[in-house]
N, C-alpha and C positions, 0 to 999 in steps of 0.2 A: 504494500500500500504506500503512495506518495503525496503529498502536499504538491501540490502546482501552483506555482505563479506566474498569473498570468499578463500579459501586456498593458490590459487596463485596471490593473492594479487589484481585482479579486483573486481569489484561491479557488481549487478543488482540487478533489481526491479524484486519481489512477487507482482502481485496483488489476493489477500483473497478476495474472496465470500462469507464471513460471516456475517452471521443476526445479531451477536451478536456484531459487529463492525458497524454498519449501522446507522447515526445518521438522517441520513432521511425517518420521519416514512410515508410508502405508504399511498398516498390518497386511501379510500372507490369507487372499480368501478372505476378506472380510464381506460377510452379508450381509446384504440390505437388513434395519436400516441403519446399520453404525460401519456400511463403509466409505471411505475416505469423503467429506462434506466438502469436495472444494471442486468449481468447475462453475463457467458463465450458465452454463443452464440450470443449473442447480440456484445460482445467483438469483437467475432471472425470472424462474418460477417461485423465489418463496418472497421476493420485491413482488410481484403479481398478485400474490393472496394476499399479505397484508396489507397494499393498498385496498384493494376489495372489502376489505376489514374496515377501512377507515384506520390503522394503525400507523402511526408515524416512522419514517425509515428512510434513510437520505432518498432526495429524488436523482433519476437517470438523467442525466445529459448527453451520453453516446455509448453504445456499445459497437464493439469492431471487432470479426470473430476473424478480420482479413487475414491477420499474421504479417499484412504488407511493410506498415512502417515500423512494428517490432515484432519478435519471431511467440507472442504468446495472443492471449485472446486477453479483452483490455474492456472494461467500463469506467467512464467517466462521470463520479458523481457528484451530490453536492455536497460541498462542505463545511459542517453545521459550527458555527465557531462555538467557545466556551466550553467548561471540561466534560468529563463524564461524571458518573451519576457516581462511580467510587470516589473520586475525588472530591464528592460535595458532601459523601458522608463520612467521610474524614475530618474534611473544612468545617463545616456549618450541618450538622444534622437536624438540624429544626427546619433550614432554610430548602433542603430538601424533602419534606414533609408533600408537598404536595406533588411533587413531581412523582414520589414512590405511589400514592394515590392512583398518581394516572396512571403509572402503571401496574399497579394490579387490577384496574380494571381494563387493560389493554392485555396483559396473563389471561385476563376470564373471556373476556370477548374471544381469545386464539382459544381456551380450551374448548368453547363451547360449541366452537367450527368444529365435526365433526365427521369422520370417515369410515367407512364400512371394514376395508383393511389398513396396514401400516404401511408405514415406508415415508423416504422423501416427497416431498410436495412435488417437487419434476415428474418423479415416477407414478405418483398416486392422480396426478395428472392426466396421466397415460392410460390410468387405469392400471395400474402393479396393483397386488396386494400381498401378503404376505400370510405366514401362519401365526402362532399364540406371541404374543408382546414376551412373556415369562419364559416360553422355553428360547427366546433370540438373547435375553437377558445371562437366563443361566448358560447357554452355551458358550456366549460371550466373556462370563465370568471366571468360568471355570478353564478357559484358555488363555486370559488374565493371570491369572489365579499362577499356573505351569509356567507363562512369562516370569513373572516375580518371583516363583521360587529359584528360577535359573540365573537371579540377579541379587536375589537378598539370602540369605543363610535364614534369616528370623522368620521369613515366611516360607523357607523352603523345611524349619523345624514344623511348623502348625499345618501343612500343607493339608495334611487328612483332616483336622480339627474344620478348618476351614470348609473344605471339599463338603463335610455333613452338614455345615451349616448352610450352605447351600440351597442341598436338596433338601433340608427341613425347610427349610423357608419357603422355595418353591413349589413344595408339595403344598402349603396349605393358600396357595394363590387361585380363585377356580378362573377358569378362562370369561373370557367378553368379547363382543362380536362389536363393537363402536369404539372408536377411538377422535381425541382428540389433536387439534393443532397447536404443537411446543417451538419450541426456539431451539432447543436442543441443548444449549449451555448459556443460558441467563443470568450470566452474573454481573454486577454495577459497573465492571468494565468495558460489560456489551450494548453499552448505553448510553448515549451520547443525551448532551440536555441544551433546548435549545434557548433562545432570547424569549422565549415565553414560558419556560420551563418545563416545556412537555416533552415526555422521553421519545430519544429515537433510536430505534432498534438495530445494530449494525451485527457485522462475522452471522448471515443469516444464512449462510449456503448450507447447514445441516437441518433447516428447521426440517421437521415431520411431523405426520400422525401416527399416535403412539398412543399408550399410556399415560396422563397428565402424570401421576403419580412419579413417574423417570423426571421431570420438568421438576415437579414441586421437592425430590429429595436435591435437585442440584441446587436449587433457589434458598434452602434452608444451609445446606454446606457454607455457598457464597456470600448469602443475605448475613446470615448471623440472626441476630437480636432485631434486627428487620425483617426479616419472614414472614412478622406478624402481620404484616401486612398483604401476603399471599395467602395464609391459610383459609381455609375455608373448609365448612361442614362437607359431607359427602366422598371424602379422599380414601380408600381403601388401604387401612394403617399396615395391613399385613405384606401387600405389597411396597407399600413405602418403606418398610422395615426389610424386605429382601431387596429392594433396590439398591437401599444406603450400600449394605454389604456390595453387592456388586460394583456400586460407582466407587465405593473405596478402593476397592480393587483397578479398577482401569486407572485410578487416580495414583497407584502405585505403578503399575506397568507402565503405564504412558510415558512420565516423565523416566522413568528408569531406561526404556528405549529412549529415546530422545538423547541420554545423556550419552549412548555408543556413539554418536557423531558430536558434530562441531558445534550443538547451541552455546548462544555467547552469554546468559545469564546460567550458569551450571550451579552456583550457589544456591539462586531463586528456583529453577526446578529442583533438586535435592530438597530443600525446606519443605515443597509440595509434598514430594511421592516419602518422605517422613512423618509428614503428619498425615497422612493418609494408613500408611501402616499402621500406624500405630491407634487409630482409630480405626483397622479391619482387624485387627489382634485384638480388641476391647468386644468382638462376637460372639471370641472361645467361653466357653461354659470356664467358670470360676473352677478351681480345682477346691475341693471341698478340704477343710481345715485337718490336718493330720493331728491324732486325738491320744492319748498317753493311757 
């Protein structure tokens, strides 16, 4: 992504489709719907729902799929000045009080969009659909799960601990035939705020229909003590409860891949995929007190 300046003196953002800027390397086979979130169509179908939505998201000023005057695919959008939505609840948490407002009701508006099967907005487009939310979850997890034990000793001890909490968790998920429209990782970073204060939704190329449940355990991770402002009656705790497990888990493998290659914050991803362990280690059943 770049800032452009331009001739008569405004900005906007380039976002570049290039491999050779990509510092997250695709998982092996990954299925719909968590594999790789990056591509102009994928862009350009989930900018198309939410506008539909009435949800705010930078507007298109060009797309160019030519490869002519640079070798990747390119859109040119707007560029909303002023910080994002984590920086203002750093700065001023009062001051962003209403902006979180709108956006949880811009969350409920996408949950309530609803689809017969899952998948990316491009693909569900098309008409894709997929099988159970739960069993792409725990398949997902539990090859998560064999990543990180190949990279941490501490998860490669709990590795079976882990494995049953799994399938305990999943077993008591029963399947559902509608699904909701998420963001896919909604966090105060992916949130731009604009000179009126209302949020604008950016990094939208994984949105899908899913599970809201996958959406509101990422929201409660990122949010913190903000959340409260997403919850809402009707969430299926049981699933929310096997999701956590699971997103701890990619939240470990992800940055742990990532750090095989050349990312330039290695400090800041390590913090992540640590405190993520350490809360997918907080799953194992307590070992009961040894008694004299």
């Amino acid at each position: 992504m770049y800032r452009l300046s331009l001739d008569d003196g405004t900005t906007t953002i380039a976002y570049v489709w290039a491999d050779n800027e990509n510092y997250w390397p695709a998982e092996q086979n990954e299925p719909e719907p968590f594999s790789p979130g990056s591509g102009i169509d994928l862009f350009e179908a989930a900018h198309r729902r939410l506008r539909g939505l009435q949800i705010r998201t930078p507007r298109i000023r060009k797309i160019d799929r030519s490869q002519r005057g640079y070798p990747a695919d390119i859109a040119v959008v707007e560029d909303v000045p002023g910080d994002n939505l984590e920086a203002m609840l750093q700065e001023n948490p009062q001051a962003a009080e209403p902006t979180l407002g709108r956006l949880a009701e811009a969350v409920e508006k996408m949950n309530e969009d609803m689809a017969p099967g899952f998948g990316k907005v491009a693909l569900i487009d098309t008409g894709s659909a997929g099988r159970s939310c739960e069993q792409a979850v725990l398949d997902r997890a539990l090859r998560h799960l064999g990543e990180a034990a190949v990279r941490d000793e501490r998860i490669a001890a709990a590795r079976g601990g882990l494995e049953q909490a799994l399938f305990a968790l999943a077993g008591g998920v029963r399947p559902r035939a509608h699904f909701g429209l998420i963001h896919g990782e909604l966090g105060p970073d992916h949130v731009l705020v604009d000179q009126l204060g209302d949020p604008v939704l950016i990094d939208i190329e994984g949105m899908m229909f899913f599970d809201v449940e996958w959406e509101h355990v990422f929201l409660k991770i990122r949010f913190g003590e903000y959340y409260r402002w997403f919850d809402r009656p009707g969430l299926d705790r049981q699933r929310l409860t096997f999701y956590e497990l699971a997103m701890r888990l990619s939240l470990v493998a992800g940055p742990l891949r990532i750090l095989d290659g050349d990312f330039p914050d290695r400090a800041g991803m390590a913090e992540i995929a640590e405190h993520n362990l350490r809360r997918a280690l907080a799953f194992l059943p307590t070992p009961p007190a040894s008694g004299r």
